[in-house]
C-alpha positions as CSV (number, residue, x, y, z in Angstrom):
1,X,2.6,23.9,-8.5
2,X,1.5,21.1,-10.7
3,X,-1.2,18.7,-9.6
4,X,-3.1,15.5,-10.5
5,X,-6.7,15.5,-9.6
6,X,-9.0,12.4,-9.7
7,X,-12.4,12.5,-8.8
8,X,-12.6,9.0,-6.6
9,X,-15.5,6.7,-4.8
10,X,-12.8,6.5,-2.4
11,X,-9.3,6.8,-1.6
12,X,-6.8,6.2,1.6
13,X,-3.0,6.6,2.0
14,X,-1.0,4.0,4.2
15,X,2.4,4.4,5.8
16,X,4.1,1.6,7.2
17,X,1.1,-0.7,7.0
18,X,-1.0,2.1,8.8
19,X,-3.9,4.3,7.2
20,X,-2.6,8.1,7.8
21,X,-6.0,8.8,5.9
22,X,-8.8,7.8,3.8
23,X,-11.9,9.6,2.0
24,X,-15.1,8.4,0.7
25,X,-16.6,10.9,-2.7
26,X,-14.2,13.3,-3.8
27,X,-10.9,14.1,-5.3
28,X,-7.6,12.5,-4.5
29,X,-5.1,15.2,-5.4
30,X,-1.5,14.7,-6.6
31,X,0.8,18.0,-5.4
32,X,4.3,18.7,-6.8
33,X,5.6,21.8,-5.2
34,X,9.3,23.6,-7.5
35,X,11.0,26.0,-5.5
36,X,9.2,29.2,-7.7
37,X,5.8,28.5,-6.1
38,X,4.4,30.9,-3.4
39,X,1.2,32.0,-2.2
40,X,-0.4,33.2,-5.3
41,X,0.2,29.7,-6.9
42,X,-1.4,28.1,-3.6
43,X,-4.5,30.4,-3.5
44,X,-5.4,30.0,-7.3
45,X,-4.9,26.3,-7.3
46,X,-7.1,25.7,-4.1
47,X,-10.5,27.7,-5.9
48,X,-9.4,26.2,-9.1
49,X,-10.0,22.8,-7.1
50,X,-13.2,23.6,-5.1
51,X,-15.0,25.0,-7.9
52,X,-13.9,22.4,-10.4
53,X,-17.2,21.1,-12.0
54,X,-16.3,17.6,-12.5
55,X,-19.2,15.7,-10.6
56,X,-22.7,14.9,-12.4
57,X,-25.7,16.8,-12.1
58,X,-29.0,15.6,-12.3
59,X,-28.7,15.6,-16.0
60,X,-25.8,13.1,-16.2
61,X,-23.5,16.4,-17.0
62,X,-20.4,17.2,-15.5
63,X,-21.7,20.5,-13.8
64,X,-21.1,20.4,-9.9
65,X,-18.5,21.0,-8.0
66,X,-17.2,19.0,-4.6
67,X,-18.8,22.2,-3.0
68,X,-21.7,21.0,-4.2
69,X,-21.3,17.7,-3.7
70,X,-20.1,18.2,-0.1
71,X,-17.2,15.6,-1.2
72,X,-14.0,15.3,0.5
73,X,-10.5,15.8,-0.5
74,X,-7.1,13.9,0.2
75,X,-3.9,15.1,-0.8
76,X,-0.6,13.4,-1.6
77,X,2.6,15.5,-1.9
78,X,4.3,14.0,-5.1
79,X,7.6,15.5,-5.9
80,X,8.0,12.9,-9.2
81,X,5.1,15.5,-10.6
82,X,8.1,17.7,-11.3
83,X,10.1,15.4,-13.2
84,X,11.7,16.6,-16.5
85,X,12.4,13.6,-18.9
86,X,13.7,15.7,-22.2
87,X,17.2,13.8,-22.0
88,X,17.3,10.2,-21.5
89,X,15.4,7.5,-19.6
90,X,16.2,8.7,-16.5
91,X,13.6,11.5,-14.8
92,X,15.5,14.6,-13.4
93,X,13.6,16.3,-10.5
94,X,15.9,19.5,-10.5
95,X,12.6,21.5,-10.6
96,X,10.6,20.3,-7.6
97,X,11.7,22.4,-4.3
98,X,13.5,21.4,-1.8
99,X,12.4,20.3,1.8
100,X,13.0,23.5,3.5
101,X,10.7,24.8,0.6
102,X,8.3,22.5,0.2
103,X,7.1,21.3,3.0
104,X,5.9,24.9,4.6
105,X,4.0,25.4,0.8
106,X,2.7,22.0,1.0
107,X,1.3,22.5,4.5
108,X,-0.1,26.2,3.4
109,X,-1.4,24.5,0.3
110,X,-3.7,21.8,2.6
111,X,-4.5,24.8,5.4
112,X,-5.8,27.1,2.5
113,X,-7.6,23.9,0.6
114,X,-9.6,22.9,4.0
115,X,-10.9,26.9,3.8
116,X,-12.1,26.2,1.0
117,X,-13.4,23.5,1.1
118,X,-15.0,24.1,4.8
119,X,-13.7,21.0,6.1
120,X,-10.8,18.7,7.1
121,X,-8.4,17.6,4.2
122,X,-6.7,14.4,4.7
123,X,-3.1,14.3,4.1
124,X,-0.4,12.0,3.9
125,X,3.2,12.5,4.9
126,X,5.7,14.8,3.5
127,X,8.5,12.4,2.6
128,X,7.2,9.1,3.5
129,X,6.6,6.0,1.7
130,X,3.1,6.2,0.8
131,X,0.6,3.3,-0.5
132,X,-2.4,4.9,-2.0
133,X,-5.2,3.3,-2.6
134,X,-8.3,4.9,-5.0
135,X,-10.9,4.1,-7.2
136,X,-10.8,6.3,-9.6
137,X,-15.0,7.9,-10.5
138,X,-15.6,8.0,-14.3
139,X,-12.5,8.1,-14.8
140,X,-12.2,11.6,-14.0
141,X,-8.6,12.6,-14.1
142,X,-7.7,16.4,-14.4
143,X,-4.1,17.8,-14.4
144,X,-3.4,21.6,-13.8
145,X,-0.2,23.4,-13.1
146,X,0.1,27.0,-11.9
147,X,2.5,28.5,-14.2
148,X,0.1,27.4,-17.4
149,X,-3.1,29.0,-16.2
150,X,-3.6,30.9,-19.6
């Protein structure tokens, strides 16, 4: 699994001119799912995420988590996170999984992340055309992927 976290005032997704979801403080997270991932990858990326320390403390250092913060979290399946671009201009996604793999890990991925996290994730739609909407806090971008956790 290979996300793109970024720690947001806000953030929605819209399909077909209708908000599916939207989030004040938090993370907006970025999920590309290759066929290799399983359970393991799902359970260390979701405490990797909830006890990221990435928000401020009173100090004006990055030292709390959105635990601590009691933020909120929105998550976007992105397949194009897979993309290999070694040859030419033209991205291959040979590596992201396939629907009938995907979509149950993307669904475990949000059930375990709301465990977490204690509370409802939003989501957007497997698939769909998504419009998302954020404004990225800091910036505060962080990318991790769960076959490079050394």
């Amino acid at each position: 699994m290979r996300t793109v976290i970024q720690r947001v005032a806000y953030a929605s997704v819209t399909i077909e001119g209708i908000c599916k979801a939207k989030i004040g403080k938090g993370f907006l997270v970025l999920l590309g799912i290759e066929e290799a991932d399983g359970q393991e990858d799902i359970d260390w990326l979701c405490k990797k995420i909830v006890n990221l320390r990435v928000f401020e403390d009173e100090a004006g250092v990055m030292n709390r988590s959105i635990l601590d913060e009691d933020g909120e979290i929105l998550v976007v399946s992105q397949f194009t996170l897979m993309a290999s671009t070694k040859k030419g201009n033209r991205p291959s996604y040979i590596r992201a999984a396939r629907h009938e793999v995907s979509i149950p890990l993307y669904e475990q991925f949000c059930k375990k992340l709301e465990e977490a996290l204690g509370k409802p994730v939003g989501t957007g739609e497997f698939g769909a055309d998504m419009k998302v909407e954020l404004l990225n806090d800091g910036p505060v971008t962080i990318c991790i992927d769960t076959k490079n956790k050394e």
